[in-house]
C-alpha positions as protocol buffer text, in pm:
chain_id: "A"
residue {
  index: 1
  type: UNK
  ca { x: -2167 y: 168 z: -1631 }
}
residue {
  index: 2
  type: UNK
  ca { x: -2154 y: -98 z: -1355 }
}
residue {
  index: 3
  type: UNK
  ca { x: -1866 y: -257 z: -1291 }
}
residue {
  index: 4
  type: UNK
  ca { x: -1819 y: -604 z: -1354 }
}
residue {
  index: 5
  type: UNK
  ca { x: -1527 y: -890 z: -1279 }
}
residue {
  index: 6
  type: UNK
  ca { x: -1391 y: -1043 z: -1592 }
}
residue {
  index: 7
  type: UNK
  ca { x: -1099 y: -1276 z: -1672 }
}
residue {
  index: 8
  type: UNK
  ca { x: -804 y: -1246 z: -1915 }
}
residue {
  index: 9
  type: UNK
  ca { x: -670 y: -1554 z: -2157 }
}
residue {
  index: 10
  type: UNK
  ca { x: -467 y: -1691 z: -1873 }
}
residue {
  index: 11
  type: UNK
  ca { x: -765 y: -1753 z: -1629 }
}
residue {
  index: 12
  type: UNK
  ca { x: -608 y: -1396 z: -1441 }
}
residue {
  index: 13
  type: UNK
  ca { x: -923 y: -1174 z: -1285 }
}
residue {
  index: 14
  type: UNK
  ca { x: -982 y: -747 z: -1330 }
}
residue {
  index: 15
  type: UNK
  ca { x: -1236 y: -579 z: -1306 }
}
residue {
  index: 16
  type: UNK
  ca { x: -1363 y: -344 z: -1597 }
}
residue {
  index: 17
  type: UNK
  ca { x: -1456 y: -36 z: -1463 }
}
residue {
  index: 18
  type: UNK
  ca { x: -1603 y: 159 z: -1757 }
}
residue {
  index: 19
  type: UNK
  ca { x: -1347 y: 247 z: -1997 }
}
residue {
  index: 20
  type: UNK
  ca { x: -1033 y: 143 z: -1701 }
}
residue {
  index: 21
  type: UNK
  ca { x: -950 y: -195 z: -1567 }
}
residue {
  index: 22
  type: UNK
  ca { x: -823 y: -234 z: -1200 }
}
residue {
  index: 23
  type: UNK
  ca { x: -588 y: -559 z: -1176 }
}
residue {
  index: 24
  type: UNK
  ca { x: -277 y: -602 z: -1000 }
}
residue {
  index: 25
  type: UNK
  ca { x: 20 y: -518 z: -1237 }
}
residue {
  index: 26
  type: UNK
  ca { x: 275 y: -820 z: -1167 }
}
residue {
  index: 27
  type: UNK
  ca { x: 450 y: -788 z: -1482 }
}
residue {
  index: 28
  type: UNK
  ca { x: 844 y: -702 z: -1544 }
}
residue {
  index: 29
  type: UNK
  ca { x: 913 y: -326 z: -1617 }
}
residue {
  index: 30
  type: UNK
  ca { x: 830 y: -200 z: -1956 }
}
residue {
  index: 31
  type: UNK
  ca { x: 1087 y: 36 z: -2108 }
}
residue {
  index: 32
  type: UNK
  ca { x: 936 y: 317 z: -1986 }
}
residue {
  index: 33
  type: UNK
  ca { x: 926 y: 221 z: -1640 }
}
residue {
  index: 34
  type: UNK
  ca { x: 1337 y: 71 z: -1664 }
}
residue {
  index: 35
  type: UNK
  ca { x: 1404 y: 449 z: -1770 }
}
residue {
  index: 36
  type: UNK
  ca { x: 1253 y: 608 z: -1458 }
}
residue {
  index: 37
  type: UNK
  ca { x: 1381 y: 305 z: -1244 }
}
residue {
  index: 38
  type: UNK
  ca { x: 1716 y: 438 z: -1425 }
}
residue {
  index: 39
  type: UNK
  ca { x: 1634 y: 801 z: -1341 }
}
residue {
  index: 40
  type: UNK
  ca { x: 1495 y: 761 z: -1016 }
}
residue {
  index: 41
  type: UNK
  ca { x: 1659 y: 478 z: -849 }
}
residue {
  index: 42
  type: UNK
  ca { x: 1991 y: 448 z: -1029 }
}
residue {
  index: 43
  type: UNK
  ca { x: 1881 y: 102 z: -1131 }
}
residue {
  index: 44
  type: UNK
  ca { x: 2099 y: -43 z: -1407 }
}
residue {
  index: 45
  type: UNK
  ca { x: 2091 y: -423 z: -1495 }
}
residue {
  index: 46
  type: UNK
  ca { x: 2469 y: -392 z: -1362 }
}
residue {
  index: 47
  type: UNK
  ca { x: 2371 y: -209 z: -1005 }
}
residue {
  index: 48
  type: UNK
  ca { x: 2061 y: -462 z: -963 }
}
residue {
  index: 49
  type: UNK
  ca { x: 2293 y: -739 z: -1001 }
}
residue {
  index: 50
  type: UNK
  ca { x: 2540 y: -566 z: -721 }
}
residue {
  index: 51
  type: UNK
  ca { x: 2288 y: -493 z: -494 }
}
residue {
  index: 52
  type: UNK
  ca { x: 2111 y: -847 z: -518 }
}
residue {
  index: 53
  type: UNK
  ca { x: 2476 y: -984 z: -466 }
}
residue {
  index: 54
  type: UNK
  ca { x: 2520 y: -767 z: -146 }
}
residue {
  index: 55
  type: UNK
  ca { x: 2148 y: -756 z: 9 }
}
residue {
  index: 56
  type: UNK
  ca { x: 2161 y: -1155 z: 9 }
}
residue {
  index: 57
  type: UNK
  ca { x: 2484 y: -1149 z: 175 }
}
residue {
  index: 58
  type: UNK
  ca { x: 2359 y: -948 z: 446 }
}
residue {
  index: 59
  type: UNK
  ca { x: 2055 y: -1143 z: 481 }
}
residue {
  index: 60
  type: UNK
  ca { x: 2234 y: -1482 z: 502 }
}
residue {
  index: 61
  type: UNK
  ca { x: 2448 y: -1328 z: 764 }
}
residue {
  index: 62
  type: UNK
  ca { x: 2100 y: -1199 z: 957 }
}
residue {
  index: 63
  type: UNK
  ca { x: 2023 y: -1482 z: 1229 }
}
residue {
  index: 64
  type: UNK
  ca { x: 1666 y: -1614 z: 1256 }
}
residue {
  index: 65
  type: UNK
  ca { x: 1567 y: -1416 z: 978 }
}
residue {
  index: 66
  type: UNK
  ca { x: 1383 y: -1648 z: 683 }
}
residue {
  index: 67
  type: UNK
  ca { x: 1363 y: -1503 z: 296 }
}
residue {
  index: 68
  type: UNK
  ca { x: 1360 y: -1687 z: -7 }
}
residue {
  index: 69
  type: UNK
  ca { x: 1694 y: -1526 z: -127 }
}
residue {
  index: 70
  type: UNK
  ca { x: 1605 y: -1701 z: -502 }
}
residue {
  index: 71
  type: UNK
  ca { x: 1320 y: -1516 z: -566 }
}
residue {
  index: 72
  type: UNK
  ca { x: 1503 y: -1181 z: -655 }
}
residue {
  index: 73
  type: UNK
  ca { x: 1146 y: -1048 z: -747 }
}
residue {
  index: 74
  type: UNK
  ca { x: 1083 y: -1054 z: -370 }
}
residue {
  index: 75
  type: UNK
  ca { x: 1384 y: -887 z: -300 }
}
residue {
  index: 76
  type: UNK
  ca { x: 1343 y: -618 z: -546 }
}
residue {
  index: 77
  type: UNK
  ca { x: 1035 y: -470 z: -323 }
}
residue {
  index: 78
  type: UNK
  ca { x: 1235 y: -351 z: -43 }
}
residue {
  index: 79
  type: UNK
  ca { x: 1535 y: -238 z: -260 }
}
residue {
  index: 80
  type: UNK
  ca { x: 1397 y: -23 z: -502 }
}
residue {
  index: 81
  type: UNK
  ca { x: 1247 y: 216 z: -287 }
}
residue {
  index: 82
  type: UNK
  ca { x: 1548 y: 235 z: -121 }
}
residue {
  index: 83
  type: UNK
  ca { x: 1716 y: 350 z: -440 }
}
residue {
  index: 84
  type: UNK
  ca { x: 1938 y: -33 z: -453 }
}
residue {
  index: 85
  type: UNK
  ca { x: 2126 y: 93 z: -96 }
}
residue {
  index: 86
  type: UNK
  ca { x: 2144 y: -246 z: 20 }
}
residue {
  index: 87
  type: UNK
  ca { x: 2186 y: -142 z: 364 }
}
residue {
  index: 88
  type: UNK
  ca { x: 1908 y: 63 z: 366 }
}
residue {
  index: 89
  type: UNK
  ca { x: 1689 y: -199 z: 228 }
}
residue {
  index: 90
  type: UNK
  ca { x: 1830 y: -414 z: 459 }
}
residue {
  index: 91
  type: UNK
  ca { x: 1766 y: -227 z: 769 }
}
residue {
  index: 92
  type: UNK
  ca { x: 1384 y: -101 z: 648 }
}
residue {
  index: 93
  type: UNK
  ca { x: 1354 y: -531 z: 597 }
}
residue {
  index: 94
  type: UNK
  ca { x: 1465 y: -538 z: 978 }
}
residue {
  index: 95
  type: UNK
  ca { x: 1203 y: -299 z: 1037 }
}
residue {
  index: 96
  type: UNK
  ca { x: 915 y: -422 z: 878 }
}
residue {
  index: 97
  type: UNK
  ca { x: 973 y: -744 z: 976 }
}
residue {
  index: 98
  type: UNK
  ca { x: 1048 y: -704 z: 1358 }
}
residue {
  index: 99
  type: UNK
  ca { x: 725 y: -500 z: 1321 }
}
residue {
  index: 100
  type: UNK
  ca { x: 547 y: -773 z: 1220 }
}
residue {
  index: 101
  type: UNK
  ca { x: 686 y: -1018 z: 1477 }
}
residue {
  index: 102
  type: UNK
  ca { x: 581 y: -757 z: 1768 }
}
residue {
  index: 103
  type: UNK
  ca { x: 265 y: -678 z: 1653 }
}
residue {
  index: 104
  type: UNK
  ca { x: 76 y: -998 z: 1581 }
}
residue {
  index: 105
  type: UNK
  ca { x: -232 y: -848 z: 1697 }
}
residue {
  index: 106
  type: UNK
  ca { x: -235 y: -688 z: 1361 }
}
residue {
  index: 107
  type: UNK
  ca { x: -31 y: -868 z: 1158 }
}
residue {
  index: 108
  type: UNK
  ca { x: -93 y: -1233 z: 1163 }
}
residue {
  index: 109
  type: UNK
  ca { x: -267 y: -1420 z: 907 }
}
residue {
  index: 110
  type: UNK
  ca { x: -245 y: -1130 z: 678 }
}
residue {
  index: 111
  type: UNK
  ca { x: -413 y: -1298 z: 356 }
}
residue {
  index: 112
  type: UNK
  ca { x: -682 y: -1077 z: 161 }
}
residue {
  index: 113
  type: UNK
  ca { x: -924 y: -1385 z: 343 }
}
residue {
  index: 114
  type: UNK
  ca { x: -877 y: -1226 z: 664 }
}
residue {
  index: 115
  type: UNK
  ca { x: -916 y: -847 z: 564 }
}
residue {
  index: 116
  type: UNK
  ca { x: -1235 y: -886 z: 279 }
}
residue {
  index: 117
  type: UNK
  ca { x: -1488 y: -675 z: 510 }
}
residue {
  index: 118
  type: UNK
  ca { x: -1295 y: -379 z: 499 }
}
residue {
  index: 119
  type: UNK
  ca { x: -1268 y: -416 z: 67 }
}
residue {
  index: 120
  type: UNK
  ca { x: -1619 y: -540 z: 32 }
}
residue {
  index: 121
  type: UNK
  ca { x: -1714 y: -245 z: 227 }
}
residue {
  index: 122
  type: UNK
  ca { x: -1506 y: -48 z: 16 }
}
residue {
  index: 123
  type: UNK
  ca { x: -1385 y: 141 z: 325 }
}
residue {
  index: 124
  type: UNK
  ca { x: -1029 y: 89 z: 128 }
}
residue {
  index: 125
  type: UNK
  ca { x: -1013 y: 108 z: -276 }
}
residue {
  index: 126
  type: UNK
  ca { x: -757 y: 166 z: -540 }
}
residue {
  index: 127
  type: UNK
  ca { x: -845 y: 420 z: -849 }
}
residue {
  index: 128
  type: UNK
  ca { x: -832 y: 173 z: -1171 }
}
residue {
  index: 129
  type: UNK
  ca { x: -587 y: 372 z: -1318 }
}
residue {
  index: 130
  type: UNK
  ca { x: -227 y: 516 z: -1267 }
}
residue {
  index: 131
  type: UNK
  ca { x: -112 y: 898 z: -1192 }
}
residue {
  index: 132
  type: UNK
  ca { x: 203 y: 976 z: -1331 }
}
residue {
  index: 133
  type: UNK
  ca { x: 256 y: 595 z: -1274 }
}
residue {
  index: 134
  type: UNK
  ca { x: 173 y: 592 z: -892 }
}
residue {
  index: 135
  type: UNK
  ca { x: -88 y: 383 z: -759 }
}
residue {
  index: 136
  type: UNK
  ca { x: -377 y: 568 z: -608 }
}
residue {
  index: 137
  type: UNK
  ca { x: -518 y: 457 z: -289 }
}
residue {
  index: 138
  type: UNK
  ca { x: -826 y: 611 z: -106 }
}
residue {
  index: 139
  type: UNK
  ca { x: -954 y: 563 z: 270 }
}
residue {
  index: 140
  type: UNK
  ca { x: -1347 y: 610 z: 305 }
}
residue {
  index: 141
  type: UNK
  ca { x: -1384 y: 720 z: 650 }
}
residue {
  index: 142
  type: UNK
  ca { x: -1772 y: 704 z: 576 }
}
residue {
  index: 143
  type: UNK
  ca { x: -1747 y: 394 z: 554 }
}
residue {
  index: 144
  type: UNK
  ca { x: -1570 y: 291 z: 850 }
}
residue {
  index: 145
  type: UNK
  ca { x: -1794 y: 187 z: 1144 }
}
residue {
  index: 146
  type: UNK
  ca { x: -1563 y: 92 z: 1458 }
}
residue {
  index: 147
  type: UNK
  ca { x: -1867 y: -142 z: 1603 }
}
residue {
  index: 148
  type: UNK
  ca { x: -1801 y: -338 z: 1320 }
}
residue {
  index: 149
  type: UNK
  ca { x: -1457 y: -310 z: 1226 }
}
residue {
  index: 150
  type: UNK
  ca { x: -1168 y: -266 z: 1476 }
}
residue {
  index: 151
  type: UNK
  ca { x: -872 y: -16 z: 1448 }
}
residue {
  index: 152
  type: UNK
  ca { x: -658 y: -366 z: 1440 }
}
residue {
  index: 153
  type: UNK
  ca { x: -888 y: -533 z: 1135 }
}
residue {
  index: 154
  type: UNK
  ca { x: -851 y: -197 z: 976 }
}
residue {
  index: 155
  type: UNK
  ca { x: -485 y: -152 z: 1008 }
}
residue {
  index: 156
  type: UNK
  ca { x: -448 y: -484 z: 907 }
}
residue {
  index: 157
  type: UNK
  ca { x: -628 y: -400 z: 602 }
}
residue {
  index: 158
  type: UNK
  ca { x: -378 y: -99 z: 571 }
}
residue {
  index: 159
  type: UNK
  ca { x: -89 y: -310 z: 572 }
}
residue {
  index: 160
  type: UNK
  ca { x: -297 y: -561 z: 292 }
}
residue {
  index: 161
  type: UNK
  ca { x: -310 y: -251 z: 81 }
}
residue {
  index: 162
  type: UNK
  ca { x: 32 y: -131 z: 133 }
}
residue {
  index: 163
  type: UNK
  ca { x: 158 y: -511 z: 71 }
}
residue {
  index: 164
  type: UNK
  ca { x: 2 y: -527 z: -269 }
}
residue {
  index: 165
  type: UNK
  ca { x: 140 y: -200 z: -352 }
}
residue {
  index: 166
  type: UNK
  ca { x: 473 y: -394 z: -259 }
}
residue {
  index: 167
  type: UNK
  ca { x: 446 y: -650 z: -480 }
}
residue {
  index: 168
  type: UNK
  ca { x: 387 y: -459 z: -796 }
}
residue {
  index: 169
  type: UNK
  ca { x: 716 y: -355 z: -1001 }
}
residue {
  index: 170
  type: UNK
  ca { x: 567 y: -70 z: -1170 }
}
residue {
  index: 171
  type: UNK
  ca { x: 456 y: 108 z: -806 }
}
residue {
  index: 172
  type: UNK
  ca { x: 803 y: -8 z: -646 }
}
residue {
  index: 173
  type: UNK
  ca { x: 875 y: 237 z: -911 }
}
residue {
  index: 174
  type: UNK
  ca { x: 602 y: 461 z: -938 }
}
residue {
  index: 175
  type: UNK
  ca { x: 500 y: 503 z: -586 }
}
residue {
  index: 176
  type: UNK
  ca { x: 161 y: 521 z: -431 }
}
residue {
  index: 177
  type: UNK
  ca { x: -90 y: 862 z: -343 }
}
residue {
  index: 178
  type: UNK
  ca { x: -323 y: 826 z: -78 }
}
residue {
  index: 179
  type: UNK
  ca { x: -706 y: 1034 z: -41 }
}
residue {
  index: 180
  type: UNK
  ca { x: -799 y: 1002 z: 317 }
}
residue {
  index: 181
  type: UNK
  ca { x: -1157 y: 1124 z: 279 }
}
residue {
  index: 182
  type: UNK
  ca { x: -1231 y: 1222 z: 612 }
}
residue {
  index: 183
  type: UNK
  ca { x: -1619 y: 1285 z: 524 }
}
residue {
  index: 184
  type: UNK
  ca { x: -1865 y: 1120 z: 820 }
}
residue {
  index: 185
  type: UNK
  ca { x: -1525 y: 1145 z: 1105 }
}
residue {
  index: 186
  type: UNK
  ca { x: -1661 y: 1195 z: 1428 }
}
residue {
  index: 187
  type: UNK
  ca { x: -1595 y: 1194 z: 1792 }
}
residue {
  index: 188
  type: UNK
  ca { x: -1706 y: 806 z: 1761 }
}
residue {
  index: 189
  type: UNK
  ca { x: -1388 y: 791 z: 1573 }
}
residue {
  index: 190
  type: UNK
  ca { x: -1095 y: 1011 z: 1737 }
}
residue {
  index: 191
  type: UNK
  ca { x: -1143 y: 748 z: 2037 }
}
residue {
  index: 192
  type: UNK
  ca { x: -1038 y: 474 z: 1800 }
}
residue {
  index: 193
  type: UNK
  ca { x: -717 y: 638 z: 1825 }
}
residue {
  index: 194
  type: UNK
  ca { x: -467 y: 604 z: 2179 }
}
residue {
  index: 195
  type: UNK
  ca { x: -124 y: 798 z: 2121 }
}
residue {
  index: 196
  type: UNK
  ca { x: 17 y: 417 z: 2171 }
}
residue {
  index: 197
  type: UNK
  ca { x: -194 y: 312 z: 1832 }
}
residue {
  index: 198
  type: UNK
  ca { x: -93 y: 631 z: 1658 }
}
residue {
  index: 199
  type: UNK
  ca { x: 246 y: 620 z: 1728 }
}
residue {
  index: 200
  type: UNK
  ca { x: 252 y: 227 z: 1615 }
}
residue {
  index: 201
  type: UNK
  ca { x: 69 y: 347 z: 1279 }
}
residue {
  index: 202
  type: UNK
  ca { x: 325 y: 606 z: 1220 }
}
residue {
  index: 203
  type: UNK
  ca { x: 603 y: 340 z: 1271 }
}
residue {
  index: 204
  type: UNK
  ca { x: 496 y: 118 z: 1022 }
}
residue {
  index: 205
  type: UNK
  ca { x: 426 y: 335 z: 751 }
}
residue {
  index: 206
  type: UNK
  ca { x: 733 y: 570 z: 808 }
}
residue {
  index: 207
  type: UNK
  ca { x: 1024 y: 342 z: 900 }
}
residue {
  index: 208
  type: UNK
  ca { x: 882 y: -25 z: 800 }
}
residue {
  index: 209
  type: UNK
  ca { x: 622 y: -62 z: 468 }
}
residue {
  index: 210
  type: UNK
  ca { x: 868 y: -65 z: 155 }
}
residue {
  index: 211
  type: UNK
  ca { x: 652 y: 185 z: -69 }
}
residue {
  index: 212
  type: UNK
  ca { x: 741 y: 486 z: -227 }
}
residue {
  index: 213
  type: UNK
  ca { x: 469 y: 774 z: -86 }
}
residue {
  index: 214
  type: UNK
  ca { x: 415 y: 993 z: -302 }
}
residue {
  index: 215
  type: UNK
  ca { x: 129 y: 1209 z: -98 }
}
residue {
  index: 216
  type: UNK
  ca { x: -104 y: 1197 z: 149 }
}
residue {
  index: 217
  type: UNK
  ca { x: -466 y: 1427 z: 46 }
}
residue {
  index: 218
  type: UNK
  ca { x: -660 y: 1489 z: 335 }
}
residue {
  index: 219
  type: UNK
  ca { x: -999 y: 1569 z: 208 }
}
residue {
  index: 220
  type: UNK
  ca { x: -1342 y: 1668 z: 380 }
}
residue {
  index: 221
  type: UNK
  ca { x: -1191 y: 1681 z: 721 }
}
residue {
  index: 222
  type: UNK
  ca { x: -1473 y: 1805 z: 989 }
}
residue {
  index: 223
  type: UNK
  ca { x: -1330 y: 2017 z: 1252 }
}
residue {
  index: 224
  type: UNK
  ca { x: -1362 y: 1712 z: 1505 }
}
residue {
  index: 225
  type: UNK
  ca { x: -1045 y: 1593 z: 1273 }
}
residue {
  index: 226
  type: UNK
  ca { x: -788 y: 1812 z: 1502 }
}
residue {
  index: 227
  type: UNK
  ca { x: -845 y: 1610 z: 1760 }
}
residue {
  index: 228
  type: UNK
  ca { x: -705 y: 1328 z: 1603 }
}
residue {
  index: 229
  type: UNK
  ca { x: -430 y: 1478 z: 1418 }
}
residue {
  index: 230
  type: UNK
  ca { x: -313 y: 1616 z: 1768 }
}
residue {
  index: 231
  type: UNK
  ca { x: -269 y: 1241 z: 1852 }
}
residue {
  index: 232
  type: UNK
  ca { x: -74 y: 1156 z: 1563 }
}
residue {
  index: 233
  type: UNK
  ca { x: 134 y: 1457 z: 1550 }
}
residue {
  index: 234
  type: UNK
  ca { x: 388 y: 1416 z: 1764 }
}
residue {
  index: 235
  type: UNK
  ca { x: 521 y: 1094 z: 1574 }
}
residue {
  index: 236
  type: UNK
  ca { x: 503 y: 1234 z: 1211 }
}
residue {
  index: 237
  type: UNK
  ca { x: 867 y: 1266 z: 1065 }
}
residue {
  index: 238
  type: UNK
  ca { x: 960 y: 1573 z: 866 }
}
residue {
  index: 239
  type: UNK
  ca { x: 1029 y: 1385 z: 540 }
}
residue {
  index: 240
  type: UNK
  ca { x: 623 y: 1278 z: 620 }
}
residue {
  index: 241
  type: UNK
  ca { x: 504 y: 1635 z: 686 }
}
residue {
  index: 242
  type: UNK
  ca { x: 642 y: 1715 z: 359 }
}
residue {
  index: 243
  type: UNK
  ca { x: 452 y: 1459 z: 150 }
}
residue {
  index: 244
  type: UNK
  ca { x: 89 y: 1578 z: 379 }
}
residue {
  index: 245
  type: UNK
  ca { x: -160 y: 1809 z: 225 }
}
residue {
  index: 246
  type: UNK
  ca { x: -455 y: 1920 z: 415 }
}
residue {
  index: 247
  type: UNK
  ca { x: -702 y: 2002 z: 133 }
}
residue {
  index: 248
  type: UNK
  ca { x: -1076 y: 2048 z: 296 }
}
residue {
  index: 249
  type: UNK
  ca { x: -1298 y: 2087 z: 38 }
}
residue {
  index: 250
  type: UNK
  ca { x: -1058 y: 2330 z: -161 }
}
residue {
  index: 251
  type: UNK
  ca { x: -925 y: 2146 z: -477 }
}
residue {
  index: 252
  type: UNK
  ca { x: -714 y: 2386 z: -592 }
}
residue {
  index: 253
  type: UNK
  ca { x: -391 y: 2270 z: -425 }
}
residue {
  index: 254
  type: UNK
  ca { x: -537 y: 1853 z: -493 }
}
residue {
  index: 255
  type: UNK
  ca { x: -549 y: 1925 z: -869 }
}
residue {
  index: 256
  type: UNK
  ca { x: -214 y: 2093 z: -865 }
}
residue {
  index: 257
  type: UNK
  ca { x: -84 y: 1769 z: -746 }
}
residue {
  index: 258
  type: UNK
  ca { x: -308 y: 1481 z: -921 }
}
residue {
  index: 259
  type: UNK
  ca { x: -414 y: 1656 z: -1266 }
}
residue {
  index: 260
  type: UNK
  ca { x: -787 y: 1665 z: -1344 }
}
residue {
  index: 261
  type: UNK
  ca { x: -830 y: 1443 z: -1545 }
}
residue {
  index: 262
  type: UNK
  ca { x: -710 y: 1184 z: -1281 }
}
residue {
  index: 263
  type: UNK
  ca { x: -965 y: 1325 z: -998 }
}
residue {
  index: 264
  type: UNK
  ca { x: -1313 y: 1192 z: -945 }
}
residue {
  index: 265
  type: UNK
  ca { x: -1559 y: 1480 z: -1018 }
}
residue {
  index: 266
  type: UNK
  ca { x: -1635 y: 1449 z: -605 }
}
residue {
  index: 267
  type: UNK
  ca { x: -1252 y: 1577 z: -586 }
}
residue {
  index: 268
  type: UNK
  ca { x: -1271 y: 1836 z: -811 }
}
residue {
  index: 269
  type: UNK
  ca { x: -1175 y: 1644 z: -1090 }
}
residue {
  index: 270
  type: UNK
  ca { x: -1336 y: 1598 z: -1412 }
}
residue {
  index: 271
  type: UNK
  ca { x: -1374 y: 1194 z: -1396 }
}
residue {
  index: 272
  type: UNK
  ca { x: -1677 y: 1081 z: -1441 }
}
residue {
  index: 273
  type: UNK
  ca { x: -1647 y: 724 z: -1253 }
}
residue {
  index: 274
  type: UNK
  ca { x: -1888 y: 479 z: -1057 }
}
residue {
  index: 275
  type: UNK
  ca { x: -1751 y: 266 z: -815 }
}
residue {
  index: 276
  type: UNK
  ca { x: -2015 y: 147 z: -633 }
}
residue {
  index: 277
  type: UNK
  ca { x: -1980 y: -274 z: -634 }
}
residue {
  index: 278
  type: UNK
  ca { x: -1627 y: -254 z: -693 }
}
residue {
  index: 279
  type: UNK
  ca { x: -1529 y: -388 z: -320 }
}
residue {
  index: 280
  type: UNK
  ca { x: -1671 y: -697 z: -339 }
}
residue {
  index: 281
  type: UNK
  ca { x: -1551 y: -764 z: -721 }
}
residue {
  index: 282
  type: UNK
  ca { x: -1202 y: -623 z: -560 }
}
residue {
  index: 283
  type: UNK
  ca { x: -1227 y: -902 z: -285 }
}
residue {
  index: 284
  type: UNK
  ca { x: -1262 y: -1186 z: -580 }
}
residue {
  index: 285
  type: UNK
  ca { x: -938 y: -1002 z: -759 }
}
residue {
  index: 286
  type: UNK
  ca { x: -722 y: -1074 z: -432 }
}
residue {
  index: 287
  type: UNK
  ca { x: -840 y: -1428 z: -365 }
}
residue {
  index: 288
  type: UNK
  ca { x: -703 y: -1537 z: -646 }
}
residue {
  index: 289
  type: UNK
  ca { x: -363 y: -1468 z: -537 }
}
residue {
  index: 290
  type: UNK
  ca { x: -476 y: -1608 z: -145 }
}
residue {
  index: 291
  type: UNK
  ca { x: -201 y: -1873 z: -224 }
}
residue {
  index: 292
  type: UNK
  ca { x: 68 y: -1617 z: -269 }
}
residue {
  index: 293
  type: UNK
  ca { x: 18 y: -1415 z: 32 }
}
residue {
  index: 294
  type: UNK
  ca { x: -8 y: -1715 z: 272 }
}
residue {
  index: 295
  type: UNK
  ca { x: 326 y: -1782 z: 133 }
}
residue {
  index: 296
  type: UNK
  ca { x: 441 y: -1463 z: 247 }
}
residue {
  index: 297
  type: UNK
  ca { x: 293 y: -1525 z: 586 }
}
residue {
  index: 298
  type: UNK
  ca { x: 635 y: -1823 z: 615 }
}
residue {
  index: 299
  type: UNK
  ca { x: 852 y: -1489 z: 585 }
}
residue {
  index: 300
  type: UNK
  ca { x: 1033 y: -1329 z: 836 }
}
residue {
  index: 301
  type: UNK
  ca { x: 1202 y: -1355 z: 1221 }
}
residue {
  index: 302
  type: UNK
  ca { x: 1137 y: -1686 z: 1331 }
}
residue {
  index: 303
  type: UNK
  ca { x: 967 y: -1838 z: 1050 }
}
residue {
  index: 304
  type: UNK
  ca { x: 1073 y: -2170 z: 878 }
}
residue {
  index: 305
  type: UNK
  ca { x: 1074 y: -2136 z: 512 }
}
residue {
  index: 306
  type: UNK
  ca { x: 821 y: -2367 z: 300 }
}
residue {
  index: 307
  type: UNK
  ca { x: 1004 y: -2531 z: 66 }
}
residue {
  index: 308
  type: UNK
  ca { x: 711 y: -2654 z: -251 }
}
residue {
  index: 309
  type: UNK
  ca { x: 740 y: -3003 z: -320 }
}
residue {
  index: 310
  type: UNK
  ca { x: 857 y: -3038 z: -690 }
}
């Protein structure tokens, strides 16, 4: 069944993608979800209230440092995957945004606006469904073609991805899994990649994005992919390492850790599931909210917060 772009009652966008929908999931925590946020990251309505309390303290006290401390939604992103440590959310909010003050190269004008080649492409795409209530994100190396789009449009796109896994409660929760399908990686590729680049990469998504990562499935990796995992090496942290599987085309160990029934059939899964289209339907999805992220592009070190006139 093709794909198509619909609308709910409120005007809101998905896409129906035979029997699934893909939309972003903005909505408060269900009961389930408040019982694994319970579980998982010792969030009570009494420690949320704490932790707010303290994290806005230490961001008043932050100099130059601009976030709309009354939007506790916004707040929420960084400390739930910290498990409501203040301090540690705190510190991974000094990270990501001193990253994104350095690195303007890649991170400016982040809107989904400036990134729709890569989605339309459908070099990046989201699976319209949830595992065990993580997000699941895959990276088509196929259809990556550097003359065409740069490792810094493409990391920007990474960040895009990782931001909108941000801003959904249920995977602040939940957590995202990532397929790197490394099918059609050549040479053309690995020099892409300086150890400066790689070791920026491995900053950002280690020590600055807020999201819980669940896994990382390497998948139809050539032999030419060594080369480029020798580059990256060297900055992958051990708590990383741990969450990195190096599959081939061997499913046994994938469907171990995303059941079959959650797999495409081209992972050794038993989902029968055609995604062809669904880039450029994905692009209309995030335009919709364009407003919303070039609000976000106000936050951070030397920023001046946009007050809306009321």
């Amino acid at each position: 069944m093709t794909p198509i772009l619909g609308n709910d009652t409120e005007g809101i966008p998905f896409i129906q993608i035979g029997h699934h929908v893909l939309r972003l999931d903005l909505e408060d925590l269900d009961d389930h979800y408040k019982e694994r946020a319970k579980c998982e990251l010792r969030e009570t309505p009494e420690k949320r209230k704490e932790s707010l309390d303290k994290f806005k303290k230490l961001i008043e006290d932050e100099p130059n440092l601009v976030i709309p401390l009354d939007d506790d939604s916004y707040l929420l992103k960084f400390l739930r995957p910290c498990k409501f440590y203040e301090e540690s959310a705190f510190k991974r909010m000094q990270r990501y945004y001193r990253f994104m003050a350095k690195n303007t190269k890649y991170t400016s004008n982040l809107m989904p606006s400036t990134v729709e080649t890569v989605y339309a492409n459908e070099i990046i795409e989201f699976l319209p469904f949830r595992v065990k209530g993580s997000r699941v994100m895959i990276l088509n190396i196929k259809n990556w073609n550097p003359k065409d789009v740069g490792v810094p449009l493409l990391f920007k796109s990474i960040i895009m991805a990782l931001e909108i896994a941000m801003i959904e409660p249920r995977t602040q929760v939940g957590g995202v899994h990532v397929i790197l399908d490394m099918e059609g990686f050549t040479i053309n590729h690995v020099m892409q990649f300086s150890p400066m680049v790689a070791k920026m990469i491995m900053d950002f998504v280690q020590d600055c994005a807020a999201t819980r990562l669940k896994g990382i499935h390497v998948v139809n990796q050539p032999y030419v992919f060594n080369m480029a995992y020798q580059i990256f090496k060297p900055f992958i942290g051990q708590k990383l390492k741990s969450r990195l599987h190096f599959h081939g085309n061997k499913w046994e160990n994938l469907v171990d850790l995303i059941p079959k029934d959650f797999l495409l059939q081209k992972y050794g899964g038993s989902l029968e599931l055609n995604l062809n289209g669904v880039g450029e339907l994905l692009v209309e999805v995030l335009k919709y909210y364009e407003a919303d992220y070039e609000k976000l592009t106000h936050f951070g070190y030397g920023k001046e917060l946009q007050v809306e006139q009321k």
